[in-house]
C-alpha positions as CSV (number, residue, x, y, z in Angstrom):
1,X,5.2,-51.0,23.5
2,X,4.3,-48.9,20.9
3,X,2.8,-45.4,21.8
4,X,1.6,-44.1,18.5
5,X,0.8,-39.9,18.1
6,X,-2.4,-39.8,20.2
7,X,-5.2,-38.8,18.0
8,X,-6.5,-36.6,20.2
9,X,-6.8,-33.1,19.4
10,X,-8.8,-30.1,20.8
11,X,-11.8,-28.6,18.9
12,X,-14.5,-29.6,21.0
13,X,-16.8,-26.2,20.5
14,X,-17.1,-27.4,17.0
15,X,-19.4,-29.6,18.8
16,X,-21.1,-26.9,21.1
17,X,-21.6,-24.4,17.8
18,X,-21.6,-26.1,14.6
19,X,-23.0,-29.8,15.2
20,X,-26.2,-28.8,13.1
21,X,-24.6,-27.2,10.9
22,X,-22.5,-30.4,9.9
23,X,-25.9,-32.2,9.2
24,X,-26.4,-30.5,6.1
25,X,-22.8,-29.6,5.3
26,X,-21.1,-30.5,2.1
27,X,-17.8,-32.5,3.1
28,X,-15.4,-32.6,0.7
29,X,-14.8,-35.9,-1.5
30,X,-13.0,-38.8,0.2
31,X,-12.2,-39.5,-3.0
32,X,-9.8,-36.4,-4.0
33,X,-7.4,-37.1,-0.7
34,X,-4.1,-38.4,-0.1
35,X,-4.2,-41.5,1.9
36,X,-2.6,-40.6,5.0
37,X,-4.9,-37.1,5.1
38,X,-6.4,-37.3,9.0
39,X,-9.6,-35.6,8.0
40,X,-10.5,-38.5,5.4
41,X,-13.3,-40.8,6.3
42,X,-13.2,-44.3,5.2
43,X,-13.5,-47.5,5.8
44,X,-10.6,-49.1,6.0
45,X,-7.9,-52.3,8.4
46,X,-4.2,-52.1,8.7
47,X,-1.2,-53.6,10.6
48,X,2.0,-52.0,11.7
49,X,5.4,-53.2,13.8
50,X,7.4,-50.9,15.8
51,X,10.5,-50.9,17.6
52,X,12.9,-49.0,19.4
53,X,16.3,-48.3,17.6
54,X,18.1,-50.8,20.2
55,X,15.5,-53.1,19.2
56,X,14.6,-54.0,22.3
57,X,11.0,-53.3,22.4
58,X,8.8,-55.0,19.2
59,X,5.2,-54.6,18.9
60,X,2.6,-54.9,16.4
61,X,-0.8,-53.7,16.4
62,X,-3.6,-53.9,14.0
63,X,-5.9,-50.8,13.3
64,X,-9.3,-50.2,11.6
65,X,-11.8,-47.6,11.0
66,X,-15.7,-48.2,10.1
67,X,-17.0,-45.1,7.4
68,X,-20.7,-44.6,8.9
69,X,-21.3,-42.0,6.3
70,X,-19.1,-39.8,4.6
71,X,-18.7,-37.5,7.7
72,X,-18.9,-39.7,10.7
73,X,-16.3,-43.0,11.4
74,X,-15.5,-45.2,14.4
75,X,-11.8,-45.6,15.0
76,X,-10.2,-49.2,17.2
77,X,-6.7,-50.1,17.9
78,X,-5.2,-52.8,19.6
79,X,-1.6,-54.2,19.7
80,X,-0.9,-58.0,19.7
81,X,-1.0,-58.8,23.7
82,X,-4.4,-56.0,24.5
83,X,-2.0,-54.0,26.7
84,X,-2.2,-51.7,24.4
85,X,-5.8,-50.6,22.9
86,X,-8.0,-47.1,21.4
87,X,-11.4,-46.8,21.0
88,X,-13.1,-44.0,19.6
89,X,-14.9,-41.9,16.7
90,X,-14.6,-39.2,14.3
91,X,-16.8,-36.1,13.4
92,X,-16.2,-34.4,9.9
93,X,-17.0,-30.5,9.4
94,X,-17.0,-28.4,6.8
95,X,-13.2,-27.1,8.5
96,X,-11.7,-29.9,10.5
97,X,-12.3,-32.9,11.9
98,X,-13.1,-33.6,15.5
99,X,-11.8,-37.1,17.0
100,X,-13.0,-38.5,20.3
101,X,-10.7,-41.3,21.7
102,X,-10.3,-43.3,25.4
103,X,-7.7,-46.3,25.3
104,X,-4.5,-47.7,26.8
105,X,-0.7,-47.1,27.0
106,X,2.3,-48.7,27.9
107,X,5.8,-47.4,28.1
108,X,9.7,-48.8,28.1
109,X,10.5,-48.0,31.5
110,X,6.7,-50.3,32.6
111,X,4.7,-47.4,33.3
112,X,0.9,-47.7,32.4
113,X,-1.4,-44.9,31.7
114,X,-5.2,-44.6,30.4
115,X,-6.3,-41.9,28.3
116,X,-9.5,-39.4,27.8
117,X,-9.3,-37.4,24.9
118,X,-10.8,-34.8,22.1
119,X,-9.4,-32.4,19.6
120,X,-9.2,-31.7,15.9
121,X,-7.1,-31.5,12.8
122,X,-7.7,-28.0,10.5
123,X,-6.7,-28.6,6.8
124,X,-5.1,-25.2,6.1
125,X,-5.6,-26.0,2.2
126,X,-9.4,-25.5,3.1
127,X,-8.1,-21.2,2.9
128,X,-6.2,-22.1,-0.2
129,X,-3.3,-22.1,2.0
130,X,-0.6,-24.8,0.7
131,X,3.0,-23.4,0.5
132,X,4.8,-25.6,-2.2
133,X,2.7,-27.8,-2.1
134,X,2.8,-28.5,1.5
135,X,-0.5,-29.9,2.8
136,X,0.0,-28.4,6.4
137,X,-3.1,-29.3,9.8
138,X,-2.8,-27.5,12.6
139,X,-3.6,-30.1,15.5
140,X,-4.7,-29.2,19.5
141,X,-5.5,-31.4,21.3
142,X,-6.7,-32.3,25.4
143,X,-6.5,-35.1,27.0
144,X,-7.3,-36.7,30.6
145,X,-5.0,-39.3,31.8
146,X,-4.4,-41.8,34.8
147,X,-1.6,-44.2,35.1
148,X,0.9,-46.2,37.5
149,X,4.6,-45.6,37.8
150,X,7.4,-46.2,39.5
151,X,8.5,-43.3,42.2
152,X,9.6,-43.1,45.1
153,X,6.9,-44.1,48.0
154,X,7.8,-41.0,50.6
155,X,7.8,-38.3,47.5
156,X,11.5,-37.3,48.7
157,X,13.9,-38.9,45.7
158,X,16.5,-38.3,48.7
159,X,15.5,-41.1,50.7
160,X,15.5,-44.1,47.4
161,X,18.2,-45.6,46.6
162,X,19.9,-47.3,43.6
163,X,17.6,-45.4,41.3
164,X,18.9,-47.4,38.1
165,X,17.1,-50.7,39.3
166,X,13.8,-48.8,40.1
167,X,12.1,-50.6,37.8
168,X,12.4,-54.5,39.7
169,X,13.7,-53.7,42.9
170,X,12.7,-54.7,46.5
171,X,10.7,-52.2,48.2
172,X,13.2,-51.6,51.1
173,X,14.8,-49.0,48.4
174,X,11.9,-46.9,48.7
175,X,10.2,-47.2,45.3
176,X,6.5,-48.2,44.9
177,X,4.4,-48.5,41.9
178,X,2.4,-44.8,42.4
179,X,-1.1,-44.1,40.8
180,X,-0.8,-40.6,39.0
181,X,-3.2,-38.7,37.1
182,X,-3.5,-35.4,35.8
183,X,-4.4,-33.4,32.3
184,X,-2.8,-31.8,29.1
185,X,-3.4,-29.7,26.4
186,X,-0.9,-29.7,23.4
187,X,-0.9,-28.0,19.9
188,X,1.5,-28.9,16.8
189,X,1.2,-29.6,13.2
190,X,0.2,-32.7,10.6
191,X,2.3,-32.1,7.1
192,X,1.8,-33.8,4.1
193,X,3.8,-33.1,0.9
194,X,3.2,-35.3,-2.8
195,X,6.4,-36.3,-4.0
196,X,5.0,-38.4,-6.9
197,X,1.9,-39.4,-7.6
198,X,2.2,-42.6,-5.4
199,X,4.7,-41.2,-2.5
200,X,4.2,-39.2,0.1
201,X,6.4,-37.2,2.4
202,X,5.0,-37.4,5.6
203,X,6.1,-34.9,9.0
204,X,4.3,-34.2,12.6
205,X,5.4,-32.4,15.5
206,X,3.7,-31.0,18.6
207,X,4.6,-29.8,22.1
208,X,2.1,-30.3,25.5
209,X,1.6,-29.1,28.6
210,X,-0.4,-29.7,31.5
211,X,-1.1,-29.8,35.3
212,X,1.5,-30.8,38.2
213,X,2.2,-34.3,38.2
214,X,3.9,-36.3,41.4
215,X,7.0,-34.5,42.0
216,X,5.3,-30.9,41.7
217,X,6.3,-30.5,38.2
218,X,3.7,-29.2,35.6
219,X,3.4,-31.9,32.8
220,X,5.4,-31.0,29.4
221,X,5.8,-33.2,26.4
222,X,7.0,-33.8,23.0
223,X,6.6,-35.5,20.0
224,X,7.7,-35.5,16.5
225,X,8.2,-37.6,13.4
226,X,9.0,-37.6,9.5
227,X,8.3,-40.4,7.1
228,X,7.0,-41.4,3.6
229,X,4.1,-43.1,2.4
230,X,3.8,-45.0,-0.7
231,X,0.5,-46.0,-2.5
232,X,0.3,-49.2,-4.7
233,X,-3.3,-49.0,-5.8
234,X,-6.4,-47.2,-4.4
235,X,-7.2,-49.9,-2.1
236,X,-3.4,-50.5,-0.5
237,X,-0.2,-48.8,0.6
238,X,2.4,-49.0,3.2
239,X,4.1,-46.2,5.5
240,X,7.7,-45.8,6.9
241,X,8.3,-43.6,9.8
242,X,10.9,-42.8,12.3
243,X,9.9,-40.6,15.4
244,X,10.6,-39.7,19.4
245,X,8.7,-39.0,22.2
246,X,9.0,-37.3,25.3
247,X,7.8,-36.5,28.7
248,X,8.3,-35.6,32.1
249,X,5.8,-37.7,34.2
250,X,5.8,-41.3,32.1
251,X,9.2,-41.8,30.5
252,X,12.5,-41.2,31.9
253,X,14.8,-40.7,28.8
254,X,13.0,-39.9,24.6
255,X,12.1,-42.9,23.0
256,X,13.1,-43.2,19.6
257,X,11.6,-45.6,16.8
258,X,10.5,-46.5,13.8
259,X,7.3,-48.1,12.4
260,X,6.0,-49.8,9.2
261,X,2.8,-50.2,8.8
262,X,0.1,-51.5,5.9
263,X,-3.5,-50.1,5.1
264,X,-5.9,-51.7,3.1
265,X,-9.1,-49.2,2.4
266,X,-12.5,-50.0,1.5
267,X,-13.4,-46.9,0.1
């Protein structure tokens, strides 16, 4: 199932030292950013369709934000079955956004895992910083998780067998569905770059880390991406993107895909 780039990004003393501060803040205009800019608050629905590269994993998913006013949202996802799902909100400040998020995951090899997360996206164009043209926001990000996957029941991979059918075989192998939790933090980078006045180059990468996970092994992760976007009108436009992910706790090789997805804004 699809597992898009968690929006979940640290920032949370934004909260703790500039929440009144925001109340009377100027935010910039909606108005004057790209579509796919993370720190734009809108109203707006879309639908996307992923797969893997073997094509052996399709899912579609429809999004949707609710603008509350021009510096607050609500943010929902859900893929076509509910076994995948995000709920959550966004906070606007005068430098960055801060996004607040709890949903659902699913992953090729069947393991599940629920999510806790907060963080933020910094426009670096905000210090009139924008090489080339490059619209670059830093991302951080933490996140609380719990999940189910498939291990081996007495912790010593020694004593399973046939390791390639772990994910349907009899329990006499020595592999059990195992409850795991643990948490992360991860920082990376959001790039968009104008190519025309309607398309839109579109990169991402970041790296996590976090605490031990069932084998002993401190949590690390990866994800990156590159793409374009392409406008049609102020209300509608449509995206194209390839990326991988990675990790050591939920997946047990990269999964590589690609995604299209629709957006139809309000405002």
């Amino acid at each position: 199932m699809l597992r898009h780039v968690r929006n979940a990004w640290s920032g949370s003393f934004w909260l703790l030292i500039s929440s009144q501060a925001a109340l009377g803040a100027e935010v910039n205009d909606n108005r004057d950013k790209l579509d796919d800019d993370p720190t734009k608050v809108t109203t707006k629905v879309g639908v996307s369709w992923s797969d893997t590269y073997d094509m052996d994993d399709s899912n579609l998913s429809f999004s949707g934000s609710v603008a509350l006013d021009p510096a607050k949202k609500l943010n929902a996802r859900v893929n076509s079955d509910a076994s995948e799902w995000r709920v959550g909100g966004s906070w606007l400040f005068p430098v960055g956004i801060v996004n607040f998020n709890f949903g659902k995951n699913e992953y090729t090899n069947g393991a599940t895992q629920t999510n806790y997360s907060i963080g933020t996206f910094v426009p670096l164009s905000y210090f009139g910083f924008a090489p080339a043209g490059f619209q670059i926001f830093p991302m951080a990000g933490y996140t609380y998780n719990t999940g189910e996957i498939t291990g081996c029941s007495t912790g010593n991979a020694a004593d399973c067998k046939a390791p390639q059918f772990a994910d349907g075989i009899p329990s006499e192998y020595g592999f059990s569905t195992i409850t795991t939790s643990g948490s992360s933090g991860y920082l990376g980078a959001f790039t968009l770059r104008p190519l025309t006045p309607d398309i839109t180059m579109i990169g991402f990468a970041a790296g996590s880390y976090g605490s031990k996970n069932e084998k002993g092994e401190n949590y690390r992760g990866y994800f990156g991406g590159l793409g374009a976007g392409y406008r049609f009108d102020e209300h509608s436009s449509v995206n194209l993107l390839t990326f991988v992910m990675d990790n050591n706790t939920y997946l047990d090789d990269p999964d590589t895909r690609f995604l299209i997805s629709y957006t139809w804004q309000f405002q």
